[in-house]
C-alpha positions in Angstrom: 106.4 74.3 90.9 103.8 73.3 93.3 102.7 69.5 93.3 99.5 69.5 91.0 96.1 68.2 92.6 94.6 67.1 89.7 96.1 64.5 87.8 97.8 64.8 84.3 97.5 68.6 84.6 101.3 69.4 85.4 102.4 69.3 81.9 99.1 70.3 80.2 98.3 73.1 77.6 94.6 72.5 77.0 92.8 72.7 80.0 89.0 73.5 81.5 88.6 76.0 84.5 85.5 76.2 85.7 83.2 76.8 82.7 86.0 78.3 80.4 88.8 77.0 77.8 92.4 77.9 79.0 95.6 77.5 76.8 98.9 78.0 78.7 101.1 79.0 75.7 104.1 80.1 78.2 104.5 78.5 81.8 106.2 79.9 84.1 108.3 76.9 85.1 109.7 78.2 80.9 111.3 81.1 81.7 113.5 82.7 84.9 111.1 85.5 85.5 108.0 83.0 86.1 105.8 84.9 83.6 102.8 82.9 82.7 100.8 83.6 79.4 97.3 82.1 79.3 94.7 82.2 76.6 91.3 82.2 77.9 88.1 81.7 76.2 85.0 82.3 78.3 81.2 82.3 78.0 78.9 84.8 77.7 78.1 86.6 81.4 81.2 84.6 82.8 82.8 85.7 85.7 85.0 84.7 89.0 84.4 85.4 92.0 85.6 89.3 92.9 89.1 88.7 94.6 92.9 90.0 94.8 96.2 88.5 94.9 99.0 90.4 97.2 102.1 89.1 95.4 101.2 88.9 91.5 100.2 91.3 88.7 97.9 90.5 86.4 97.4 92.1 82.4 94.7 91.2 80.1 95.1 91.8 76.6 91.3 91.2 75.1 91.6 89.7 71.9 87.5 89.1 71.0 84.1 90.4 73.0 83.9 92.5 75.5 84.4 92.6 79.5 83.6 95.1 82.4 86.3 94.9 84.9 86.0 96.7 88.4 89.5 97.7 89.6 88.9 98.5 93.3 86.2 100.9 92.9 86.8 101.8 89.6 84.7 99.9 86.5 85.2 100.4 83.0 85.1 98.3 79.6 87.3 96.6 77.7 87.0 95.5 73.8 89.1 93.7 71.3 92.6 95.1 71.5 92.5 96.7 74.9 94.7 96.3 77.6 93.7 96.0 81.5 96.5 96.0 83.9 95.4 94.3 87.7 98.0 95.5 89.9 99.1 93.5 93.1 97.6 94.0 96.2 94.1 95.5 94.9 90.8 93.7 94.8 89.4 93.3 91.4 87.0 91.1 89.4 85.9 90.6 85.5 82.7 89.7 83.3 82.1 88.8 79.7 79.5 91.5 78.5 79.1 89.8 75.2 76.5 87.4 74.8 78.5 85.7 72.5 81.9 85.0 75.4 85.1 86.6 75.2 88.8 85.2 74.5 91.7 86.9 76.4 95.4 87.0 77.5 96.7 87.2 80.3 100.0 87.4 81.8 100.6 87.3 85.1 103.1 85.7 87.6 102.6 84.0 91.1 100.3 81.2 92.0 97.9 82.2 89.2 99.1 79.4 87.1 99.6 76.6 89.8 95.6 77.6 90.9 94.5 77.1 87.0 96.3 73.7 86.9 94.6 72.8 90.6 91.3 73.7 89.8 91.5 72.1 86.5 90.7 69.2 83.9 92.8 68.6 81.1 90.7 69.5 77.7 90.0 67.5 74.7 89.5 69.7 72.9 90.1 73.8 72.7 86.5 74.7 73.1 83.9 75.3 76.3 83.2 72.5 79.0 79.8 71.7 79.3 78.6 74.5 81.7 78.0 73.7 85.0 76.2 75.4 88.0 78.7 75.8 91.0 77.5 73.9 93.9 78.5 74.6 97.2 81.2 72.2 97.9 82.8 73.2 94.3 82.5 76.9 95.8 84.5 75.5 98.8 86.9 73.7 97.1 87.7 76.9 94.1 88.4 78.6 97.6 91.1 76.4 98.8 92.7 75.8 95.8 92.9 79.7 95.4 94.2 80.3 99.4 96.5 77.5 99.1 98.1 79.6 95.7 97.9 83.0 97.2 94.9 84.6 95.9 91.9 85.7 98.5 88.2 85.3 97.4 86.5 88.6 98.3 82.9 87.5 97.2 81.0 87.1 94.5 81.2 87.9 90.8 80.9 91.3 89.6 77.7 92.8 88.4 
């Protein structure tokens, strides 16, 4: 496993990424196949920056609210219960439609989980960080964290 860059985050289960909740029930140091499963609880009108990783899959499994994901150039809507699959390779992005946030799954292998634990703070708590408006340098910084784990930023969030 890569060398964490944020202290006390190698080991951690609670943790906040940008201005969501993550819970890493399985890491993938846990298991041969390097599966990681992460719970994540997001705000309302979250979403990352639209961007693809060319060695990992990623599936969501939406367990509250709802999210438009565009695929490529392919958008459509997820709801409690439904599955998304993001294959490798393909550009893609996500945003919580609800105004109330969303909670989610999602398994996935690669760098995904080292670039949650590198961009993170460990949690006190399993609820949302105070929110916070991403400056230029933390822009920068969510950039390197994700080239240095594998995953290109392609630009903005989605609409």
């Amino acid at each position: 496993m890569k060398e964490e860059s944020v202290p006390g985050t190698a080991d951690a289960r609670s943790l906040w990424f940008l201005n969501g909740h993550v819970t890493i029930h399985l890491a993938m140091a846990e298991n041969a196949g390097g599966i990681s499963i992460t719970e994540h609880l997001l705000p309302g009108n979250f979403g990352p920056p639209y961007h693809v990783h060319p060695d990992e899959d990623e599936t969501f499994y939406v367990l509250d609210g709802e999210f438009r994901f565009k695929l490529a150039d392919r958008v459509s809507t997820a709801k409690a219960g439904d599955v998304v699959h993001l294959p490798r390779g393909v550009p893609h992005g996500f945003k919580v439609t609800s105004p109330s946030g969303g909670r989610c799954l999602v398994i996935s292998t690669g760098g995904f989980e080292n670039m949650l634990r590198s961009g993170s703070v460990v949690a006190d708590a399993v609820r949302l960080p105070d929110p916070v408006v991403p400056t230029p340098e933390m822009q920068a910084q969510l950039a390197k964290i994700c080239a240095e784990n594998g995953i290109e930023l392609l630009g903005p969030p989605i609409d």
